[in-house]
MILUM-208030 format. One record per atom (N, C-alpha, C): residue number from 1; atom name; x, y negated, z negated. Coordinates in nm, 3 decimals. Layout:
BEGIN
 num atomo       x       y       z
 NUM    CA       X       Y       Z
...
REM end
This chain:
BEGIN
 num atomo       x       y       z
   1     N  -0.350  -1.713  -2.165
   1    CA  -0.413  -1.667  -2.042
   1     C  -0.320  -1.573  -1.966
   2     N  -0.232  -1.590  -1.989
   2    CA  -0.067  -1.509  -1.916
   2     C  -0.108  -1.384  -2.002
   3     N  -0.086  -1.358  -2.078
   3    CA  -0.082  -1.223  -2.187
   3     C  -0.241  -1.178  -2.119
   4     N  -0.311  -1.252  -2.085
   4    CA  -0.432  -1.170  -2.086
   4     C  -0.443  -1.114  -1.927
   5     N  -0.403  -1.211  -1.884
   5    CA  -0.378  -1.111  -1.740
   5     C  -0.267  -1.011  -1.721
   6     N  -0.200  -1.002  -1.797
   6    CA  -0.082  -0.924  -1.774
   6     C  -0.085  -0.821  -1.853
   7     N  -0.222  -0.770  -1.975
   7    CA  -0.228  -0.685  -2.039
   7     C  -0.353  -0.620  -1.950
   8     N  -0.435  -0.728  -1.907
   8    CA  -0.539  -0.622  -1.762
   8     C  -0.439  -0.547  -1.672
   9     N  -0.335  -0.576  -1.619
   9    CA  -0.286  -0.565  -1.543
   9     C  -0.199  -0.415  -1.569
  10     N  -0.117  -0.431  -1.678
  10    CA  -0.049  -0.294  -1.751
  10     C  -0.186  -0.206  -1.759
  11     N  -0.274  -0.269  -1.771
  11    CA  -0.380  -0.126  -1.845
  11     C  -0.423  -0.085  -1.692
  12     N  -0.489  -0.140  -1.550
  12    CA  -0.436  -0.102  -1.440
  12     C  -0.372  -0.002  -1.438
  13     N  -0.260  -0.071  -1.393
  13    CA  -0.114   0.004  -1.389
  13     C  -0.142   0.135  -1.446
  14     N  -0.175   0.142  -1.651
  14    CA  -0.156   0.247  -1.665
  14     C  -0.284   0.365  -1.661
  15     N  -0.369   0.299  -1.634
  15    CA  -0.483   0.343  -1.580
  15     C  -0.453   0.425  -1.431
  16     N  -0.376   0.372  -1.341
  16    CA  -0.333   0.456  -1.258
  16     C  -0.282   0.586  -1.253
  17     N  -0.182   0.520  -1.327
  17    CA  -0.102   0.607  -1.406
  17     C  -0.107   0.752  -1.433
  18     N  -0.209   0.730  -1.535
  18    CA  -0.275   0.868  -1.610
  18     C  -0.392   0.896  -1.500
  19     N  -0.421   0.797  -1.425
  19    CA  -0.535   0.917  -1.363
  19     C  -0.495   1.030  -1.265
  20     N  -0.351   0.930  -1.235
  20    CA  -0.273   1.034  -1.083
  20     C  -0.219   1.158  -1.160
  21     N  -0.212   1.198  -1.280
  21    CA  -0.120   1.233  -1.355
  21     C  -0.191   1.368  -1.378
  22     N  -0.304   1.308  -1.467
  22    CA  -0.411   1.369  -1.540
  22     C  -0.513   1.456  -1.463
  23     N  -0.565   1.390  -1.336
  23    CA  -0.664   1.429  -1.262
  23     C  -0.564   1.496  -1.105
  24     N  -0.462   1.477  -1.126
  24    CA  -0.391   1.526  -0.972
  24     C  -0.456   1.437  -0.881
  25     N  -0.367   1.460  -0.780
  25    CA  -0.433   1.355  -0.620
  25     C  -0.370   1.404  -0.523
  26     N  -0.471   1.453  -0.407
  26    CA  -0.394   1.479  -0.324
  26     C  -0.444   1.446  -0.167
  27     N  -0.417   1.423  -0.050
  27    CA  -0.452   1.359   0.038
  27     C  -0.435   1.487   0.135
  28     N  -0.474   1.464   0.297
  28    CA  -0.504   1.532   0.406
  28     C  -0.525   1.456   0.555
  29     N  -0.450   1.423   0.601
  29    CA  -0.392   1.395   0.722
  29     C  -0.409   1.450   0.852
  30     N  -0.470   1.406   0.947
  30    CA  -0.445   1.489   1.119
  30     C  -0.387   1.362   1.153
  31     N  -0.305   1.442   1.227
  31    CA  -0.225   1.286   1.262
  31     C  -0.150   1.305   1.435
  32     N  -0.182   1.440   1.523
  32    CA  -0.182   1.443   1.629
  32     C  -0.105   1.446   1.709
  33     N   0.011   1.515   1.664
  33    CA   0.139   1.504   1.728
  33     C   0.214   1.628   1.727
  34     N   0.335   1.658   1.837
  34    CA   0.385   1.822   1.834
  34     C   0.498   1.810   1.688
  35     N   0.505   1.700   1.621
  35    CA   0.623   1.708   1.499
  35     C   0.498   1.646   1.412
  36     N   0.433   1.732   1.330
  36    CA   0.360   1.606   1.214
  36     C   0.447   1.544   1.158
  37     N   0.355   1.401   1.187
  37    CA   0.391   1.297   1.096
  37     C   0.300   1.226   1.053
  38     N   0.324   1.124   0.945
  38    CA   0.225   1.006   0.929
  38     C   0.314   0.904   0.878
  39     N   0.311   0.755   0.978
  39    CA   0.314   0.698   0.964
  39     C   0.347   0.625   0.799
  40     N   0.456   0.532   0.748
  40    CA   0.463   0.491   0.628
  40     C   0.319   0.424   0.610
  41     N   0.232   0.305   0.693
  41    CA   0.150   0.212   0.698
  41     C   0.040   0.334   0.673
  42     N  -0.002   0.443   0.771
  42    CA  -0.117   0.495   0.738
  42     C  -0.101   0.610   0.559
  43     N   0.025   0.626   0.516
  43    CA   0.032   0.726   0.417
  43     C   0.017   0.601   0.338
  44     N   0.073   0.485   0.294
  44    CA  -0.005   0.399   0.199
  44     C  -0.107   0.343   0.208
  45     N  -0.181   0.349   0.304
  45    CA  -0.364   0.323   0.275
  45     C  -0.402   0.418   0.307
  46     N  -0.379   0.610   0.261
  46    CA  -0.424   0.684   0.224
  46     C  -0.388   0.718   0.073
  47     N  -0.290   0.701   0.028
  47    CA  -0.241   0.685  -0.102
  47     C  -0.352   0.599  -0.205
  48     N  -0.358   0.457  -0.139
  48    CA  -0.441   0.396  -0.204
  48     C  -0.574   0.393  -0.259
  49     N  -0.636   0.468  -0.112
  49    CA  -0.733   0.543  -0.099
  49     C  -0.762   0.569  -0.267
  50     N  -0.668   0.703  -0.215
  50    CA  -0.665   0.823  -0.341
  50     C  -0.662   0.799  -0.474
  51     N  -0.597   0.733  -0.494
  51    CA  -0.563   0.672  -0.574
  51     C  -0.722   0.588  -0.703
  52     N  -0.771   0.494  -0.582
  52    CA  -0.872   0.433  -0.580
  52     C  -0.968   0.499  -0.659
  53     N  -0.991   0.600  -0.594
  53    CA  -1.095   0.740  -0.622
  53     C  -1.062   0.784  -0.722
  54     N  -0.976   0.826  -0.731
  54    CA  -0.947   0.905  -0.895
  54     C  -0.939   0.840  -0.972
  55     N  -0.926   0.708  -0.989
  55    CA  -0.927   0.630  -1.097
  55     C  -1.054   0.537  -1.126
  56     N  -1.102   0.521  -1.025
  56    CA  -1.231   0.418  -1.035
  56     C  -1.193   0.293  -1.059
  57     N  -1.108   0.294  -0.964
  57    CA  -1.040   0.128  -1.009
  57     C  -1.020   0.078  -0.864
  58     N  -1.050  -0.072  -0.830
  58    CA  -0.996  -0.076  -0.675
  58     C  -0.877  -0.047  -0.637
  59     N  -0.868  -0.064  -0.484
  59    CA  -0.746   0.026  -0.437
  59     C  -0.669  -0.064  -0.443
  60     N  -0.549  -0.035  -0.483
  60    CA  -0.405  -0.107  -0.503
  60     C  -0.303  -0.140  -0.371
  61     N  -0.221  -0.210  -0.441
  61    CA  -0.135  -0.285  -0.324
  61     C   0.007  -0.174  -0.287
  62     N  -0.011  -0.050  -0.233
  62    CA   0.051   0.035  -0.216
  62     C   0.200   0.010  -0.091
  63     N   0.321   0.033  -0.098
  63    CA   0.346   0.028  -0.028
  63     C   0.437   0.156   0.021
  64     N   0.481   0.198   0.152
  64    CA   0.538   0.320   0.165
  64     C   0.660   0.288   0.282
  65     N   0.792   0.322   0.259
  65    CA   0.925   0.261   0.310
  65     C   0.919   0.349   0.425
  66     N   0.949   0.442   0.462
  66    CA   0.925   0.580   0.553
  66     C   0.797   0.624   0.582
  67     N   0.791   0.680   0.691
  67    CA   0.677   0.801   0.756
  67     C   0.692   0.918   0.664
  68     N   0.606   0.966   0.635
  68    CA   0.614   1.099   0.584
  68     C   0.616   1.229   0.690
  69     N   0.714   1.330   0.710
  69    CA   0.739   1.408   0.794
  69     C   0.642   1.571   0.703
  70     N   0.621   1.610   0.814
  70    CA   0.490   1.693   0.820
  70     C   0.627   1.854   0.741
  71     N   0.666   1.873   0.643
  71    CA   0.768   2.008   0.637
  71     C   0.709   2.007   0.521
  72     N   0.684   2.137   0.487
  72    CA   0.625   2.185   0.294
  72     C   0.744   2.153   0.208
  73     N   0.717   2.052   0.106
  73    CA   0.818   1.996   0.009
  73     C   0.861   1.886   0.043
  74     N   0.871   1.821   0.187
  74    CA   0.902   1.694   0.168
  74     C   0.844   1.606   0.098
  75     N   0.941   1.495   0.038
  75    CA   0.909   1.380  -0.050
  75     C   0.911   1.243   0.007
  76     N   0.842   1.161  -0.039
  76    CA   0.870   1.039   0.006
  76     C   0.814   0.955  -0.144
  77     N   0.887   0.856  -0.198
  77    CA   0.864   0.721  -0.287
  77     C   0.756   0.643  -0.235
  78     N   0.658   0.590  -0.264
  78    CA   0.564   0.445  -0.264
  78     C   0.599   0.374  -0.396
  79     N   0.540   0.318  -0.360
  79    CA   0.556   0.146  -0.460
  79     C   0.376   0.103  -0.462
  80     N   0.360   0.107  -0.606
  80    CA   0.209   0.005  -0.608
  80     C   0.294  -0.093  -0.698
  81     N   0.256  -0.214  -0.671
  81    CA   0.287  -0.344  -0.675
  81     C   0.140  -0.470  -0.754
  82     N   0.155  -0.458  -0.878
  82    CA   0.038  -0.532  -0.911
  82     C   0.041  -0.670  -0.899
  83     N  -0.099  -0.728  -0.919
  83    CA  -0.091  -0.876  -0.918
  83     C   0.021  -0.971  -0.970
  84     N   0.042  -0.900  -1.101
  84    CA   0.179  -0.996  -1.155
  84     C   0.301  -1.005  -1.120
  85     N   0.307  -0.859  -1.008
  85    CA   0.484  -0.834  -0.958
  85     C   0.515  -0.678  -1.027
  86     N   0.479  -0.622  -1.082
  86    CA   0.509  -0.505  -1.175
  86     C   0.482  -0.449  -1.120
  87     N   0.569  -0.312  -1.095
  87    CA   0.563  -0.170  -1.036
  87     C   0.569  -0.080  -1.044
  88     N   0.506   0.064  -0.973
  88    CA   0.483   0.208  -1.037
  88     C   0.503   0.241  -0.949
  89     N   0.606   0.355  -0.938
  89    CA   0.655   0.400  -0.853
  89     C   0.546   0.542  -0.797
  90     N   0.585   0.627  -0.715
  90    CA   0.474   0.695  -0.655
  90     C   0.496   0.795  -0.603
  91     N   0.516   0.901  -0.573
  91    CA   0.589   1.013  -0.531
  91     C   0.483   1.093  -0.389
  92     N   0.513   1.104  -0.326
  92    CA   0.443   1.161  -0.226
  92     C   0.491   1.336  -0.191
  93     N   0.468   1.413  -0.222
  93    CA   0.493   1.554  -0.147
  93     C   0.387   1.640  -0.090
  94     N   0.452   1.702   0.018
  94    CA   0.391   1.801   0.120
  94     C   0.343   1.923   0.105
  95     N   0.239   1.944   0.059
  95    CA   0.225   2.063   0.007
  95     C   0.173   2.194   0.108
  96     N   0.101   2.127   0.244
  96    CA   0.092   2.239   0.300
  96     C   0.111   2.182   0.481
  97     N   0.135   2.247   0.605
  97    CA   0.122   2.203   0.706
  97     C   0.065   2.309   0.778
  98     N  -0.048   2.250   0.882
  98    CA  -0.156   2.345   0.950
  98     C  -0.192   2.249   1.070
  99     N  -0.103   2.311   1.171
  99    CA  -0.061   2.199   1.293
  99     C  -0.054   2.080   1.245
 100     N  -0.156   1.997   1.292
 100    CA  -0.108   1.838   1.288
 100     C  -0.172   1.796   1.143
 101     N  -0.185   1.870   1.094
 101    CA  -0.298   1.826   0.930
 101     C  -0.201   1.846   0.854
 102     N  -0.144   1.751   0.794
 102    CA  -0.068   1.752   0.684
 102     C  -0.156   1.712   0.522
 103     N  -0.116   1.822   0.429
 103    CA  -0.158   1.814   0.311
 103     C  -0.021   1.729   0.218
 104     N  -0.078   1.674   0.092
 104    CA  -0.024   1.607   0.048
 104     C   0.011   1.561  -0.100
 105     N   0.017   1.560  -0.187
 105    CA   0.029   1.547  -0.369
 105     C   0.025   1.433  -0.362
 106     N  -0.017   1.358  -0.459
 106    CA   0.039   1.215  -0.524
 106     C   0.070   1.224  -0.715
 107     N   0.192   1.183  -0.720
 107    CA   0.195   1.216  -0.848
 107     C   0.276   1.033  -0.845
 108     N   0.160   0.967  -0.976
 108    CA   0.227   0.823  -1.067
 108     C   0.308   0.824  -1.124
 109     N   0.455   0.786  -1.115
 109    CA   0.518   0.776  -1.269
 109     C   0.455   0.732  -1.396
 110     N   0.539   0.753  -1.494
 110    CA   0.490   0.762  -1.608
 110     C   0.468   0.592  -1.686
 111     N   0.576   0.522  -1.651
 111    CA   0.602   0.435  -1.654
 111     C   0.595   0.310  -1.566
 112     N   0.580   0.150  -1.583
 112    CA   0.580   0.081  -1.483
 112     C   0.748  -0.013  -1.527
 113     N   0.770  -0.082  -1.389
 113    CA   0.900  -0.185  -1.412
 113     C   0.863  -0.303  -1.420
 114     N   0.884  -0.424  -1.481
 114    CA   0.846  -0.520  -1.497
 114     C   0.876  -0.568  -1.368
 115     N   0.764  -0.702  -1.365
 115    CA   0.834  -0.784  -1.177
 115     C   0.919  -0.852  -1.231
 116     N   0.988  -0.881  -1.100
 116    CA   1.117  -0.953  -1.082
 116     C   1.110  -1.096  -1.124
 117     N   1.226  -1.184  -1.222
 117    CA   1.216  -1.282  -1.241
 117     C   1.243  -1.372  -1.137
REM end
């Protein structure tokens, strides 16, 4: 029963994976302020969002350490975090800024890390 949830779970995962990869993802933000920003909390349940959508899979347990600052090229890391503990890391960049509307990439790694024992 372990193997069988944990091979749904990789295929998830890599189902994410390839869709962020394969299909691109990218997000769009007003966020209302004289410095754009967004929030770490609101850029991972827009991530997830996205995510969600392009893959046809429900939205994942996303998480994001930093605000994302509104400058063309900034980066920021997320973390999706599956049921079993296993993780895919997540890349966030800025691709365009138009006052407070920040545009956005999502690109999946390729790979996931096993959870922590």
């Amino acid at each position: 029963m372990t193997t069988a949830r944990l091979s749904a779970t990789t295929s998830i995962l890599s189902a994410v994976a390839a869709g962020a990869l394969l299909v691109g993802c990218s997000g769009s933000v007003e966020v209302g302020t004289s410095t754009p920003k967004l929030s770490a909390d609101k850029l991972a349940t827009t991530v997830a969002e996205k995510l969600a959508a392009t893959t046809n899979q429900p939205e994942p347990d996303i998480t994001c350490p930093e605000d994302l600052t509104g400058k063309v090229d900034t980066t920021t890391r997320c973390t999706l975090t599956a049921d079993d503990g296993s993780t895919l890391g997540v890349t966030v960049t800025v691709t365009s800024v138009d006052g407070d509307q920040i545009d956005f990439d999502i690109k999946a790694d390729e790979t996931t890390s096993p959870a922590p024992n």
